[in-house]
C-alpha positions as CSV (number, residue, x, y, z in Angstrom):
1,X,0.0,0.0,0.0
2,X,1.3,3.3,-0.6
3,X,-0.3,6.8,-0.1
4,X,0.4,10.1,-0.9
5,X,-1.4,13.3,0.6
6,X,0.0,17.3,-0.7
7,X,0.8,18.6,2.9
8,X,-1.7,21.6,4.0
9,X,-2.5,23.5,7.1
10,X,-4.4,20.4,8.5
11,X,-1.1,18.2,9.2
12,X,0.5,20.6,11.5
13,X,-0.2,18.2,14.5
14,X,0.2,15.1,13.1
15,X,3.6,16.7,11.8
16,X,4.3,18.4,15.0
17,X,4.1,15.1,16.9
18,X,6.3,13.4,15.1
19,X,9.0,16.1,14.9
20,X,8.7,16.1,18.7
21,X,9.4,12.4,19.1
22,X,12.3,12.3,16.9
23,X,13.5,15.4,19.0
24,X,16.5,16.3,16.2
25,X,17.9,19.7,15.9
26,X,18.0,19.6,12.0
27,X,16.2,22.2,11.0
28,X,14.1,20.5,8.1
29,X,12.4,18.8,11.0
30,X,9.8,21.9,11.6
31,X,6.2,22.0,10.6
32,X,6.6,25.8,9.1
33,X,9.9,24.9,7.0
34,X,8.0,22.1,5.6
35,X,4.6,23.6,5.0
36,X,6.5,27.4,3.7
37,X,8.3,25.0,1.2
38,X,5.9,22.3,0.3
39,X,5.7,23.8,-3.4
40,X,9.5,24.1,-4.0
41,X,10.1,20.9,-2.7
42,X,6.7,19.2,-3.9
43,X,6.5,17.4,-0.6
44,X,4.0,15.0,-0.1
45,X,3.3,12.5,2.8
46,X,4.1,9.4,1.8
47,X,1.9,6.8,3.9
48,X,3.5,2.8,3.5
49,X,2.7,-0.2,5.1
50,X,6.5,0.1,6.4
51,X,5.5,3.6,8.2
52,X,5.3,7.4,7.6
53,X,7.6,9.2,5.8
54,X,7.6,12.9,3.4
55,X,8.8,12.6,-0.4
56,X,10.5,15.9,-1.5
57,X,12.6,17.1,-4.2
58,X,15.9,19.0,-3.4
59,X,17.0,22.4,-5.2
60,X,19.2,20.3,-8.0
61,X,16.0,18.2,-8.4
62,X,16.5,15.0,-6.8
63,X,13.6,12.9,-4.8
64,X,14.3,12.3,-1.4
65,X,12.1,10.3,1.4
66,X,12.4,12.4,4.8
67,X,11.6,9.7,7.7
68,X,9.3,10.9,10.5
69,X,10.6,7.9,13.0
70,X,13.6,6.8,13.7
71,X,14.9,4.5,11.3
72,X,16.9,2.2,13.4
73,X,14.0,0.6,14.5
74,X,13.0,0.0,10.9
75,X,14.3,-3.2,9.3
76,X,17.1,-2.7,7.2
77,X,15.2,-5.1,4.5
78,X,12.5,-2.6,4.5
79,X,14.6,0.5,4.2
80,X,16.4,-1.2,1.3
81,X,13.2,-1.2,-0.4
82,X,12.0,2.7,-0.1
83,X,15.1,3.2,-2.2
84,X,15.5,3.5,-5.7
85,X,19.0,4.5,-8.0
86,X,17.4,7.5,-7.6
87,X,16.6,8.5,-4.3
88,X,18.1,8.6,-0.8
89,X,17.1,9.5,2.7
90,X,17.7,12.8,4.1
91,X,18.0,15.0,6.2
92,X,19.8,11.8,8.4
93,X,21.5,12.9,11.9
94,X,25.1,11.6,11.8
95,X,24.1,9.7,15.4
96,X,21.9,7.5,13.1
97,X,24.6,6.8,10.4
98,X,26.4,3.8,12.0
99,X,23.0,1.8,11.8
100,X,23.6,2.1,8.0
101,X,26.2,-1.2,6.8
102,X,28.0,0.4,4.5
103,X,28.6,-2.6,1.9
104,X,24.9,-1.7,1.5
105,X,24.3,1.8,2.2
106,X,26.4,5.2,0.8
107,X,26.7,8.3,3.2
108,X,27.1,11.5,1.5
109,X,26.8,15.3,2.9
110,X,26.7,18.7,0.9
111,X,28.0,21.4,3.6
112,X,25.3,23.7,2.1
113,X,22.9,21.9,4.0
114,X,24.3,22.0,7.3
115,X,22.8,24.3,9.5
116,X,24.3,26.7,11.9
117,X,24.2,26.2,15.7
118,X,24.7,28.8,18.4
119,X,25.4,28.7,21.6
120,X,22.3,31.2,22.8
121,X,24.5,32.8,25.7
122,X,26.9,33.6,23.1
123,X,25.0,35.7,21.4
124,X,23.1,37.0,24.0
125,X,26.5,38.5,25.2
126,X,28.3,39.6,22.0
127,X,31.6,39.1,23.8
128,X,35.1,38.5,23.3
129,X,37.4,38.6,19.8
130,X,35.0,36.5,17.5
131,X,31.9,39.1,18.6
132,X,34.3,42.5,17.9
133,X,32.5,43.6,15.0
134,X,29.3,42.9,15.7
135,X,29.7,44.6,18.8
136,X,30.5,47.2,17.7
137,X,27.7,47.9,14.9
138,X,25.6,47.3,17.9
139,X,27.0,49.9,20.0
140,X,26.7,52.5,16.9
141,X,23.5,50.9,16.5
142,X,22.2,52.0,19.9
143,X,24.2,55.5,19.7
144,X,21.7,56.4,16.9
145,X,18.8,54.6,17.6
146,X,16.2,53.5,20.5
147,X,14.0,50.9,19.1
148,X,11.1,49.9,20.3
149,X,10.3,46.0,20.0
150,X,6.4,44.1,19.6
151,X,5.8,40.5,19.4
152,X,4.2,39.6,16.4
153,X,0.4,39.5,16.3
154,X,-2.0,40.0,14.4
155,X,-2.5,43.7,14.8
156,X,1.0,44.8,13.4
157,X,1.4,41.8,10.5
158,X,1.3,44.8,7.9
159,X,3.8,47.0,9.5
160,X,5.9,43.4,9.4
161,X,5.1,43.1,5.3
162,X,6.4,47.1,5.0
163,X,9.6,45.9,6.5
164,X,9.5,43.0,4.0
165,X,9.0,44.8,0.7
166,X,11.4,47.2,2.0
167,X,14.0,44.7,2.0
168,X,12.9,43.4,-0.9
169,X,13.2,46.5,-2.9
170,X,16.7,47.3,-1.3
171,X,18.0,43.5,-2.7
172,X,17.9,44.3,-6.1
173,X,16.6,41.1,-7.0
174,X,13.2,40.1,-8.5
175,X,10.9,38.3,-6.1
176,X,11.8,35.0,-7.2
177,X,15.4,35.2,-6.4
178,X,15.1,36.4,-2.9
179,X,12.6,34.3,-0.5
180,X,10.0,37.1,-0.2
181,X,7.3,34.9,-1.1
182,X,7.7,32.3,1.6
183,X,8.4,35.0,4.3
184,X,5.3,36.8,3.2
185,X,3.4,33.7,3.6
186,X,4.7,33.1,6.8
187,X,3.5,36.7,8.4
188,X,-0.3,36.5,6.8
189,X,-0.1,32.8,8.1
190,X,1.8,33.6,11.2
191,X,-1.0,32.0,13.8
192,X,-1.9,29.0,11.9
193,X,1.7,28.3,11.7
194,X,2.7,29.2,15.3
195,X,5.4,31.3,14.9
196,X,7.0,33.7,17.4
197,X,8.5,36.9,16.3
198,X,9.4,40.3,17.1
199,X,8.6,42.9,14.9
200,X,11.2,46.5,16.1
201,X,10.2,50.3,15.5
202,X,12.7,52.8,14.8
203,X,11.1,56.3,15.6
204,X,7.6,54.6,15.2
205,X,8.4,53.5,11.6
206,X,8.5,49.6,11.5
207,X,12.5,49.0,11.1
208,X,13.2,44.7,10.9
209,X,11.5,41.9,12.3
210,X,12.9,38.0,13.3
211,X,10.5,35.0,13.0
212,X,11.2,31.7,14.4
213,X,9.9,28.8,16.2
214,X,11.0,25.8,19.0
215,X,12.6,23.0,17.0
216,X,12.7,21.6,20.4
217,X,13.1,22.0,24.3
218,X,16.6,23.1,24.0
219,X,16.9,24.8,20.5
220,X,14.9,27.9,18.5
221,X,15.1,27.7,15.1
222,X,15.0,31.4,13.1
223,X,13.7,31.4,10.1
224,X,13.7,34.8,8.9
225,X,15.5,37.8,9.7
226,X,14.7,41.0,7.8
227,X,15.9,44.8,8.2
228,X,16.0,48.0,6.3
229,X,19.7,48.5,5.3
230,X,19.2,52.4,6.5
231,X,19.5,51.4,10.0
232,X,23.5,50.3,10.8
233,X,23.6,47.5,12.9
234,X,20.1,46.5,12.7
235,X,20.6,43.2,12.6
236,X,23.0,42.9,14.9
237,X,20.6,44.2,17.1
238,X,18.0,41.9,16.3
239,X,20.1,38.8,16.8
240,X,21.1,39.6,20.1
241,X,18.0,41.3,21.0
242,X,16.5,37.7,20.0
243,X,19.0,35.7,22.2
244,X,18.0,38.0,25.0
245,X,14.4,37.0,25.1
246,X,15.4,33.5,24.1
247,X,18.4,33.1,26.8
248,X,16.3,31.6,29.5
249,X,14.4,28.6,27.9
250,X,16.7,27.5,24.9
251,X,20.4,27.0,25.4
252,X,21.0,27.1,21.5
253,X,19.6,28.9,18.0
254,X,19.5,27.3,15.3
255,X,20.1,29.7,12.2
256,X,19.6,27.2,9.3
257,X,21.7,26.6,6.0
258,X,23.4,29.0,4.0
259,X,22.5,27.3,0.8
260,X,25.4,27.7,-0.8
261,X,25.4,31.5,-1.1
262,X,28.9,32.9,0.0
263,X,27.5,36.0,1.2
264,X,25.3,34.2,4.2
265,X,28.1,31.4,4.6
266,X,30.5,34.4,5.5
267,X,28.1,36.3,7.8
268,X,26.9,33.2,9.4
269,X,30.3,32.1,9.9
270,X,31.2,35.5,11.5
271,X,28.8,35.3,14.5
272,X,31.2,32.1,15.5
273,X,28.6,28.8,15.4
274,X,29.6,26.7,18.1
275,X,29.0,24.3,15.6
276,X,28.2,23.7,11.9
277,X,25.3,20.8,12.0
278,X,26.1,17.9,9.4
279,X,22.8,17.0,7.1
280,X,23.3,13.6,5.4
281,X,22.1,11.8,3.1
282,X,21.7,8.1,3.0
283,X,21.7,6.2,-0.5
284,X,21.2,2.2,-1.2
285,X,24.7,1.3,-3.2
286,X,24.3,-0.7,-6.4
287,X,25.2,-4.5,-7.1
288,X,28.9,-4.5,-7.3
289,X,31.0,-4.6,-10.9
């Protein structure tokens, strides 16, 4: 039996559920990234009499099964036959990797996939030679500025899309270069989705916002982060700002992949990740020649 069902607002508990069993900190594993992307990455739930799993499609086009359990209980037999030539599993936690034998299973990661992980406290406190910069865009930042922060709700979601088509307009890129559609999305879907942001006010003009959510007990994922380039150090701000309100409930942030662009590898890399979270991919190998 197999089943396939186009993922919609209505499987954000029975998704939620099972991204809280398998308690990961990959950032694939929430019910927003999945939903925000379910046209890029055509994903479908894929119900078998094996178990539950999501079929996607990567950026280069490839199909992939996403498991929502964890496969080590599943019979290696059975994993064997979810996989064709032409798929693999993924997003796979490197703890799972040694259930995997590899005279029958390949292991392969593309760095940019791996997400970045932060020590919260760390930037919370902007300190010491990695945070010297940023520290000091901040401190320029508040020499100019006194924002004024809102959580995100319902009653300021437009002043949160002026801030997005401001950025928008300031990228230079057409709307389907830049993710302004799924961020968009996000804000008029931001309760359904159950998101928490902040949305900042620089002299009572909406200035940059930050949207996230729990990935789990211990880690907040962020999902977007957008500014108006007229205000130095905004984001700076808003990061720390963000691990501030964060500090006391989740030891780590989670700000995602860098997707190969060099610009957000360099400015990820600059806040100093306590570490740079390995995504991999697990592939059946072919009879040998």
């Amino acid at each position: 039996m197999k089943i396939k069902e186009t993922i919609d607002l209505a499987h954000r508990q029975f998704l939620a559920d099972h991204f809280h069993q398998l308690h990961l900190n990959i950032s694939d594993y929430t019910f927003a990234n999945v939903y925000l992307f379910r046209n890029e990455s055509c994903y479908e739930i894929l119900k078998k009499d094996c178990g539950v799993f999501i079929s996607a499609n990567n950026r280069q086009g490839q199909n992939y099964i996403m498991p929502l359990a964890d496969l080590r209980v599943c019979c290696l037999d059975m994993l064997k036959d979810l996989l064709t030539p032409d798929n693999f599993f993924f997003p796979i936690p490197e703890e799972w990797l040694s259930y995997f034998p590899e005279k029958e299973f390949s292991v392969t990661h593309d760095d940019s996939e791996s997400d970045y992980i932060y020590l919260t406290g760390d930037m919370a406190a902007f300190a010491g030679k990695t945070y010297h910069r940023h520290r000091n865009h901040l401190n320029q930042f508040f020499g100019l500025y006194q924002p004024v922060d809102q959580p995100i709700d319902d009653t300021n979601l437009d002043d949160a899309i002026v801030v997005l088509r401001q950025w928008q307009k300031e990228s230079g890129l057409a709307e389907n270069k830049t993710d302004f559609a799924l961020c968009e999305e996000a804000l008029r879907k931001f309760q359904d989705l159950v998101l928490w942001g902040t949305l900042y006010y620089i002299e009572s003009e909406p200035a940059g916002f930050i949207i996230g959510e729990a990935l789990n007990s211990e880690m907040f994922c962020l999902h977007f982060a957008k500014g108006s380039k007229k205000y130095h150090g905004i984001y700076e701000f808003m990061f720390n700002d963000t691990a501030l309100k964060l500090l006391d409930q989740y030891p780590y942030l989670n700000l995602e992949e860098d997707m190969g662009n060099g610009n957000l590898r360099r400015t990820k890399k600059s806040y100093g990740p306590e570490r740079i979270l390995k995504k991999y991919r697990v592939s059946r190998r072919g009879p040998a020649r």
